[in-house]
N, C-alpha and C positions, 0 to 999 in steps of 0.2 A: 776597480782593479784590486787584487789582492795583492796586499805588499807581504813577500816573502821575511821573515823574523831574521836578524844579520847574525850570525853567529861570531863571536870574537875569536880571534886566534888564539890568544891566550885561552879560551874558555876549553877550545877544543884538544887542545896540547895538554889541560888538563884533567879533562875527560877520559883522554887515549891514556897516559897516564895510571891513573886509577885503575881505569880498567885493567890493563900490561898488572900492576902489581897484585890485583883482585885475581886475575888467573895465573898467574904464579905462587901464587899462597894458596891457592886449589890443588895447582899440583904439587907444591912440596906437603900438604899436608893431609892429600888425602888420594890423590894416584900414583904417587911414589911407592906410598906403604900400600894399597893394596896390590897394584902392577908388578914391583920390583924388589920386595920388601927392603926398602930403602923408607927411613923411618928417621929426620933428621930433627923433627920439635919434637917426635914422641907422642902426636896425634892419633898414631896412625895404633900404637898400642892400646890409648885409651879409648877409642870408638871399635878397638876388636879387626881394623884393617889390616893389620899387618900379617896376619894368620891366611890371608888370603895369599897376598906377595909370598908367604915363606911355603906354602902349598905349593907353588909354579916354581919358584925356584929350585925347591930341592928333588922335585919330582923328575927322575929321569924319561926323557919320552921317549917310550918303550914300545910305541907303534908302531914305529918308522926307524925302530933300529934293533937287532937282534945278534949277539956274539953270539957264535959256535966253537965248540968246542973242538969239533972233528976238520979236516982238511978237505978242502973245497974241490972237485974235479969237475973235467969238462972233458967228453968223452963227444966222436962221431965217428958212427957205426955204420959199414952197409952191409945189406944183409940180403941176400940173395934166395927167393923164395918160386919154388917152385907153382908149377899149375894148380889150386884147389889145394895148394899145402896148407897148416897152420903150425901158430911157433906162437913162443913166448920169449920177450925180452922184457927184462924185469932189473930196478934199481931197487938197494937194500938200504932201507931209510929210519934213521932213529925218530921219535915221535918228535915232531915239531920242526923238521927241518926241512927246506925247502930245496924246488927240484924245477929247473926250469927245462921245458922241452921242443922239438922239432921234427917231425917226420915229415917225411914226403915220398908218396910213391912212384916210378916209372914203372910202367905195361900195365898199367889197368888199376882199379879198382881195388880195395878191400873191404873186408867186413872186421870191424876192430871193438874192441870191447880195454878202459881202461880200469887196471883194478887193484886192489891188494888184499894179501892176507897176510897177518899176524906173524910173527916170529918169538913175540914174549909174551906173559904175562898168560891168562885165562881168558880161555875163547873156548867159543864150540867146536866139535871136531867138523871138520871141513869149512871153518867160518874165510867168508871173504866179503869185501864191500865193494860195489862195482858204482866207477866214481861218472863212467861215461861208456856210450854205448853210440853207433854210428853203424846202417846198415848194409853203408855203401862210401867211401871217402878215398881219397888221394892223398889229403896229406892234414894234419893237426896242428896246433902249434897252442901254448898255454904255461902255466905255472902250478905248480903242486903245493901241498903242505900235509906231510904224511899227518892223519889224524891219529896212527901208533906208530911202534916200532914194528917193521916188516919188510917182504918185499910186496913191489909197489911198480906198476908196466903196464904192459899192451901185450893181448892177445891179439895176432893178427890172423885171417882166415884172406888166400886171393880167391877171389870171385872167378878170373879167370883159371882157363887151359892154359895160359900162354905164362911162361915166366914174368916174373916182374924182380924189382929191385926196390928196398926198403932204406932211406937216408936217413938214420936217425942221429938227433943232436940231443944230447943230454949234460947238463950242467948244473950239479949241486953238492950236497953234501950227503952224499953216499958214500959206503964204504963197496960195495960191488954193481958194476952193473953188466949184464950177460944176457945170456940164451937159457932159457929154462927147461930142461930138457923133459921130455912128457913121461909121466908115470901110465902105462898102460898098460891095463892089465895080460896077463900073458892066458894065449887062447890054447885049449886046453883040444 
């Protein structure tokens, strides 16, 4: 038979012991200062750790939170659109700021294109950037982030003869959001 080796109580009380104090002198001296920069012997300066800790602490996290400067709206629109009509409804958005959106359409079908163009700065003439294209849909739903300052929408085209009805939800930080009304040329 193998005899099992007895361990004394006392031996293992001072075992746990050691150890408890062993991982506590790890973390005050050396996951404090880089996690927290919290630096209480001053290990955590001489090994170079605490530059780690004061990098995450002062650093605001700028990913997952973003001030604006402008006033936040939340707009819904219905918009009544004829057989084989097309229209544009367009939000005028400063570069960076974000646009959450909702449409959905009753009596049929359209053909929708989402897109913007420019309002500041240097662009080519007639420039625009088309962010989404759909050659048939009901209804969209998503979030924006103007890549400039412009206006920034949906061309809508109805596929049908028959009327339909356009419900859009829009919520951001735009300063207008409308009907764009078509520049065509005048026939001669």
């Amino acid at each position: 038979m193998n005899a099992q080796p007895q361990v004394s109580r006392r031996r293992l009380l001072v075992s746990t012991v050691v150890a408890a104090l062993a991982a506590a002198g790890i973390l005050i001296a050396f996951v404090l200062p880089a996690e927290y920069a919290i630096d209480p012997l001053g290990i955590g300066r001489l090994v170079g750790l605490d530059a780690l800790g004061t990098s995450k602490a002062s650093k605001p996290i700028t990913e997952v939170m973003h001030a604006h400067p402008r006033k936040y709206y939340s707009g819904n629109i219905t918009i009544d659109v004829s057989g084989r009509e097309e229209l544009e409804y367009k939000a005028t958005l400063a570069i960076g700021e974000p646009m959450l959106y909702s449409w959905r359409v009753q009596g049929g079908p359209v053909y929708f294109e989402f897109h913007g163009e420019p309002t500041e700065g240097t662009w080519p003439a007639g420039y625009y950037r088309s962010y989404e294209i759909q050659q048939r849909a009901s209804e969209a739903h998503g979030s924006f982030i103007a890549p400039f300052t412009g206006q920034h929408g949906w061309y809508w085209r109805n596929l049908s003869d028959e009327p339909a009805i356009i419900t859009l939800q829009a919520s951001g930080y735009y300063s207008r959001l409308g009907r764009i009304e078509s520049k065509k040329a005048a026939v001669e």
